[in-house]
VEXDREN-2710 file (C-alpha; in Angstrom, 1 decimal):
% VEXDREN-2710
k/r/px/py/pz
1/UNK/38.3/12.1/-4.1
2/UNK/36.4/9.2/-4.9
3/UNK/32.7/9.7/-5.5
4/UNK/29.9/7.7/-3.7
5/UNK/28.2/4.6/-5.5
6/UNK/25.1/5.1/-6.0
7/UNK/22.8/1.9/-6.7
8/UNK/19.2/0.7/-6.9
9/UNK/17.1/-2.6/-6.5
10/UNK/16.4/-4.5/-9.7
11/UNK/13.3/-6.6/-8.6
12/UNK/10.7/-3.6/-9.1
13/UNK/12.3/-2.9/-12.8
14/UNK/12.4/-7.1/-13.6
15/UNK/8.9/-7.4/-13.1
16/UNK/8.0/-5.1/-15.9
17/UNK/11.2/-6.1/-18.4
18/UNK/12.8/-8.7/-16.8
19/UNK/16.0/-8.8/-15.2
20/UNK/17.8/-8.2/-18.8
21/UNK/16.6/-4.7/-19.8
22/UNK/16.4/-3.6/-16.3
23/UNK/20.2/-3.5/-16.1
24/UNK/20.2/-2.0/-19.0
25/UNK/17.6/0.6/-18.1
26/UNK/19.3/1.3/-14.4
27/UNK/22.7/2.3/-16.5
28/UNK/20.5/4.4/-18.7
29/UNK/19.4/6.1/-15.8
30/UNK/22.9/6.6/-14.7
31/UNK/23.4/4.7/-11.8
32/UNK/26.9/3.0/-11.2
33/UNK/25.6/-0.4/-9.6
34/UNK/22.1/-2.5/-9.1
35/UNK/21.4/-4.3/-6.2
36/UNK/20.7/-8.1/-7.3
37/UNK/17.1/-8.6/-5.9
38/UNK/15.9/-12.4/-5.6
39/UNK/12.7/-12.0/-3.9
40/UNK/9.2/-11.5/-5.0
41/UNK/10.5/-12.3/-8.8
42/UNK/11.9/-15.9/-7.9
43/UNK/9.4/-16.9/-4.8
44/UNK/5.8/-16.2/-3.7
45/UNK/5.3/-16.2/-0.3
46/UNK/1.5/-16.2/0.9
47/UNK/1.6/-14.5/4.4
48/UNK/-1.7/-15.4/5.2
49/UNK/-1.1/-19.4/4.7
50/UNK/2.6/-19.3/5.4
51/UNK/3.5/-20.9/2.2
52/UNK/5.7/-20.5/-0.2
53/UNK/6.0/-21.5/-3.9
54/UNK/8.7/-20.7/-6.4
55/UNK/8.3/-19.1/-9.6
56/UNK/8.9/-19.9/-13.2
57/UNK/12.0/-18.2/-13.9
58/UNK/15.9/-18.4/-15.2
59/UNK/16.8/-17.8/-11.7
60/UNK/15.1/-21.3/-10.6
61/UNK/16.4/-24.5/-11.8
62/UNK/19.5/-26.1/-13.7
63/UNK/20.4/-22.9/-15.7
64/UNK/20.4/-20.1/-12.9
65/UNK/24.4/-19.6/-13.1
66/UNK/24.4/-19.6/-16.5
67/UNK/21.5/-16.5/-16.4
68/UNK/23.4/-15.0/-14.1
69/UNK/26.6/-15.5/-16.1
70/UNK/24.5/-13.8/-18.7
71/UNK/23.2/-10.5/-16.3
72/UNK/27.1/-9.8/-15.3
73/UNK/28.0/-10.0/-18.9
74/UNK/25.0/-7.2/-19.7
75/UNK/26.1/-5.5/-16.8
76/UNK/30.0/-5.4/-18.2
77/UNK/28.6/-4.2/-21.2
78/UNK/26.8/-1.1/-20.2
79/UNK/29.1/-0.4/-18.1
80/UNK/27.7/-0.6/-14.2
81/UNK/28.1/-3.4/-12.1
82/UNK/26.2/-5.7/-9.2
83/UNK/27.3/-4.2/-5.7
84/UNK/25.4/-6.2/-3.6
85/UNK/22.2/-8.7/-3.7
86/UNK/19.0/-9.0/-1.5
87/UNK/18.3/-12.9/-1.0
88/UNK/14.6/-14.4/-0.5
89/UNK/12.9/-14.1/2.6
90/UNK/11.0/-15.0/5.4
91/UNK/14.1/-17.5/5.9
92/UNK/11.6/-19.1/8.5
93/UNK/10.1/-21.0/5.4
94/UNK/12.1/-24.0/4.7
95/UNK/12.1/-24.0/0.9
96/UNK/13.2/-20.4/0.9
97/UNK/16.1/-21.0/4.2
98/UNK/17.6/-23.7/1.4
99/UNK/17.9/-21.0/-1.1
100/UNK/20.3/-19.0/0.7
101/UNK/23.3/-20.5/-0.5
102/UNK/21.8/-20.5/-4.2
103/UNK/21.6/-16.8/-3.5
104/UNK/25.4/-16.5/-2.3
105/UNK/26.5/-18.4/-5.0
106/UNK/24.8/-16.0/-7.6
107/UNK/25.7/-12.8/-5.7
108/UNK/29.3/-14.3/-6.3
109/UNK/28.8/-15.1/-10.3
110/UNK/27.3/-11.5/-10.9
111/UNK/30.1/-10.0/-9.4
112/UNK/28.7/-8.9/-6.3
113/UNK/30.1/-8.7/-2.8
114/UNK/27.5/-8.2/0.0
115/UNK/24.3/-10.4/-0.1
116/UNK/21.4/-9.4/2.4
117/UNK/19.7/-12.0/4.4
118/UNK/16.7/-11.6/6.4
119/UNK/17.9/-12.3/10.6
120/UNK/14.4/-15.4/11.2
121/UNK/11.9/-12.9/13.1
122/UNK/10.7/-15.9/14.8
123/UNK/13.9/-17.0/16.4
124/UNK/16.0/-15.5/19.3
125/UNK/19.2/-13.5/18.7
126/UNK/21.1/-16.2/20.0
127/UNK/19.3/-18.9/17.6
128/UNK/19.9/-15.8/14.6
129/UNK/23.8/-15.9/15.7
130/UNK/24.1/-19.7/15.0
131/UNK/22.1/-19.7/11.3
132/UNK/24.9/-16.5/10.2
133/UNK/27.2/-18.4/12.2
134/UNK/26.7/-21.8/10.0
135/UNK/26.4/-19.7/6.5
136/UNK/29.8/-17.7/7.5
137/UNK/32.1/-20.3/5.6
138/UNK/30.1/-20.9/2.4
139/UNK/30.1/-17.0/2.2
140/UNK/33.8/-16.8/2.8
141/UNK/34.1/-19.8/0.0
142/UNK/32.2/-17.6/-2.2
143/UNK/33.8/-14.4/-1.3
144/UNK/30.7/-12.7/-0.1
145/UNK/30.0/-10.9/3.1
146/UNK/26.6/-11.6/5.2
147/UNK/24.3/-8.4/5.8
148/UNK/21.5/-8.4/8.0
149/UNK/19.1/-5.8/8.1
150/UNK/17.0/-4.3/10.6
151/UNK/13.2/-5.9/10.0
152/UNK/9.9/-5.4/12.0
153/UNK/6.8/-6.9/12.8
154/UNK/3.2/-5.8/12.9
155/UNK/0.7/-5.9/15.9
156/UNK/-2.5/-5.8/14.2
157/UNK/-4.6/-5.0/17.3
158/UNK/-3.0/-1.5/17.6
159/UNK/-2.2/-0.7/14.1
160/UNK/1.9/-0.1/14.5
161/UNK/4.9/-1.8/14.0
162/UNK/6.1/-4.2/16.6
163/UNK/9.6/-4.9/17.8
164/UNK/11.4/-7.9/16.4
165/UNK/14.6/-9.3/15.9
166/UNK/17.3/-6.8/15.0
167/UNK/14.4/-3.8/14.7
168/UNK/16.6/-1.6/17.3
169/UNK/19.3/-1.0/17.7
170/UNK/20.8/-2.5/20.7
171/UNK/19.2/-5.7/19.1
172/UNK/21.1/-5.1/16.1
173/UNK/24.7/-4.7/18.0
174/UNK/23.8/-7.5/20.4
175/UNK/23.5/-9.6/17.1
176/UNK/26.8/-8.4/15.4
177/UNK/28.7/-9.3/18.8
178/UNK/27.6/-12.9/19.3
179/UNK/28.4/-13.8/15.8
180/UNK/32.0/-11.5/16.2
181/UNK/33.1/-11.9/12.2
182/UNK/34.3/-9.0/9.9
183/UNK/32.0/-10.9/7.3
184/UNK/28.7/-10.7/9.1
185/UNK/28.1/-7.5/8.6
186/UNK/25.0/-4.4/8.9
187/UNK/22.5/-3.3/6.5
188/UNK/20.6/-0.3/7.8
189/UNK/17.0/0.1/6.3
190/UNK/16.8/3.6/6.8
191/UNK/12.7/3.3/6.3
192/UNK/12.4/0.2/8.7
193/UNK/14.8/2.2/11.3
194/UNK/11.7/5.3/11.2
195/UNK/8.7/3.3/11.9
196/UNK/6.4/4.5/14.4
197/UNK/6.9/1.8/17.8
198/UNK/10.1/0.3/17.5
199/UNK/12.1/2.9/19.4
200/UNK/14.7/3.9/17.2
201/UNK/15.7/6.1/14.5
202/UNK/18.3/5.8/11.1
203/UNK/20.8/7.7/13.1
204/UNK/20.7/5.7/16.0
205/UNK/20.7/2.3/14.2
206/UNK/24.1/4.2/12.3
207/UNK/25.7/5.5/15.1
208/UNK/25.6/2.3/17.4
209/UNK/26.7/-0.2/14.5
210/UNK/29.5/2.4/13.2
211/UNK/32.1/0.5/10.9
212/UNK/29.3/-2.2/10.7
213/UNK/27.2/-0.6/8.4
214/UNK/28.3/-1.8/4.8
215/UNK/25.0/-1.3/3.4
216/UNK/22.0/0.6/3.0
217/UNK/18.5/0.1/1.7
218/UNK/17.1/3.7/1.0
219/UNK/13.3/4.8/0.7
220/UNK/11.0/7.3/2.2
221/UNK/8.0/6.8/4.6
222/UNK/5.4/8.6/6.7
223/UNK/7.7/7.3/9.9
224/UNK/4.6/5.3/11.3
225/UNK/4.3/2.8/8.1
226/UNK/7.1/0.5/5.7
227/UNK/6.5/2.5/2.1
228/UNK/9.2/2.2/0.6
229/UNK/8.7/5.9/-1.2
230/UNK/11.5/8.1/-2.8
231/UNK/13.7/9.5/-0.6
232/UNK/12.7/13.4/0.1
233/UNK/9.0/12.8/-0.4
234/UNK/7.8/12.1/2.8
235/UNK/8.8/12.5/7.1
236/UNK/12.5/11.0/7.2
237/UNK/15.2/13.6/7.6
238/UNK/18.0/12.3/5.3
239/UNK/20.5/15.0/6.0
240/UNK/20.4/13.7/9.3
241/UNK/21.1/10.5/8.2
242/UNK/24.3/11.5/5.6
243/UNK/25.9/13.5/8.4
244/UNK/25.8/10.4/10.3
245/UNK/26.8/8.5/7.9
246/UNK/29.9/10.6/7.4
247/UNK/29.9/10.4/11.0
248/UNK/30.9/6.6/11.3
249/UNK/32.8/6.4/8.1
250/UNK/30.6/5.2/5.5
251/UNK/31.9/3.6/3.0
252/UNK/29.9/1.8/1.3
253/UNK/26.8/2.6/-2.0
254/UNK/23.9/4.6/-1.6
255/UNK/21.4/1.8/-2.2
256/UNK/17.7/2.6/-2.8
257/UNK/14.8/0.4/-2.2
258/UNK/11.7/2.6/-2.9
259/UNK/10.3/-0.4/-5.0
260/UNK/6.4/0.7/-4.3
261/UNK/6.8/3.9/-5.8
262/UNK/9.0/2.8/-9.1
263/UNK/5.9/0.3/-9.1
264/UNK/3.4/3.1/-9.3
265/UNK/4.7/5.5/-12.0
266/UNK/3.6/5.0/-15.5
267/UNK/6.8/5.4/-17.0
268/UNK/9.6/2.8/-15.8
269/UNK/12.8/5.0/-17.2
270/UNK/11.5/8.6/-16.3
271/UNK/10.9/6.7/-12.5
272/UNK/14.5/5.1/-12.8
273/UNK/15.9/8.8/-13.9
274/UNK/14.1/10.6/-10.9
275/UNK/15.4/7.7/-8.6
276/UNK/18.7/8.1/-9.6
277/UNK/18.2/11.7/-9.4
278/UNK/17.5/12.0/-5.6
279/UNK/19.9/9.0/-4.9
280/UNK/22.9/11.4/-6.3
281/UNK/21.9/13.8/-4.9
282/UNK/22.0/12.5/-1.7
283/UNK/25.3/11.1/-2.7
284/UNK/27.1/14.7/-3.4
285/UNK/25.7/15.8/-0.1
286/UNK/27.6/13.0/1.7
287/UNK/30.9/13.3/-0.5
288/UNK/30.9/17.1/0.1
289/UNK/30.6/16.8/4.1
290/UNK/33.4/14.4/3.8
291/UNK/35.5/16.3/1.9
292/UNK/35.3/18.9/4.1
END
């Protein structure tokens, strides 16, 4: 039997070493794959003046397919390989909304095959269904399926998280249906899915999207707020979630995003070794239900 993929974000490990050594240091670790991560390392976005600046880096500017020409060919080398990519967001800024193809186009060159986008949070599902919608053929031309992600909002008066676009899971369907196209496709945040006031859970967001779910984003939290901890060190039941998983037929990685603690430990490759840890653990668990 095949084993489980079992992947991490790079954008936590490229702020310390850049995106270079981070591959390097995420096959060290021993994970088979890294998710391509083009957010807070390529743009700034200032939530409190709702604007957006982008960085000075290889991923910006004329030479940003010849970089990532350069990550696949480290990747190759150490043997592990781009699985899927996480483009910029909020796509409700206009500098980052023209990036998206940039980002599709480099998920392509690395040698991934899923890119996340962001659904706009300020839009209506119907006005989310035409932007995939109008993306859908540059991602076929680049071979790359669309996946949105459950997302939330915060209401600041009563300290939880607030219901948005795609943060349940009859949102989430409702979204898949009006777009109707094997390449738009789900990414379940398993932390975004446990968040105290949005009236949903991981397993529910799994079960109701079933065959949609191509991708994961994996971390912990204390299911009221969006920590993005290591899986197994806080409130969310991830056995739960694997049985559910094996439920719908799963197949795609096992893809963490517990970027705020990698960024707290003191030690990048003993936090990338403990990641990977937990993550294959998780893993086995799901391969043995399955082979069952």
């Amino acid at each position: 039997m095949t084993k489980s993929i079992v992947s991490t974000e790079i954008c936590s490990s490229a702020k310390r070493v850049g995106e270079e050594k981070a591959i390097e240091l995420i096959a060290k670790a021993g994970f088979d794959a890294w998710d391509f991560s083009m957010m807070s390392n390529v743009v700034n976005f200032d939530w409190d003046t709702r604007e957006s600046s982008f960085l000075n880096h290889p991923l910006n500017g004329s030479g940003c397919l010849r970089f990532a020409r350069k990550l696949k060919k480290i990747s190759d080398d150490n043997g592990i390989f781009c699985n899927q990519s996480h483009a910029p967001f909020p796509i409700f800024d206009s500098k980052i909304k023209d990036y998206i193809k940039k980002s599709l186009e480099l998920t392509a060159v690395v040698g991934g095959k899923i890119c996340v986008i962001h659904p706009d949070t300020n839009k209506s599902l119907a006005e989310n269904a035409e932007i995939f919608s109008e993306l859908l053929p540059f991602a076929k031309l680049m071979g790359i399926k669309i996946a949105t992600e459950n997302m939330w909002d915060w209401d600041f008066d009563n300290n939880i998280a607030k219901k948005t676009i795609c943060s349940t899971h009859n949102d989430f369907s409702s979204l898949l249906k009006m777009v109707n196209d094997d390449y738009l496709v789900a990414c379940v945040d398993i932390g975004h899915a446990e968040m105290r006031g949005l009236d949903t859970s991981a397993v529910q967001m799994i079960e109701s999207l079933k065959s949609k779910v191509c991708a994961l984003h994996i971390h912990d939290n204390d299911k009221f707020k969006d920590l993005h901890g290591l899986p197994f060190t806080n409130k969310i039941n991830f056995n739960e979630v694997i049985i559910a998983l094996n439920k719908v037929g799963y197949s795609g990685a096992f893809t963490l995003e517990c970027d705020a603690w990698l960024i707290a430990q003191p030690d990048l490759e003993i936090g990338l070794k403990t990641m990977e840890s937990r993550v294959r653990e998780m893993a086995n668990y799901f391969d043995n239900i399955k082979a069952r």
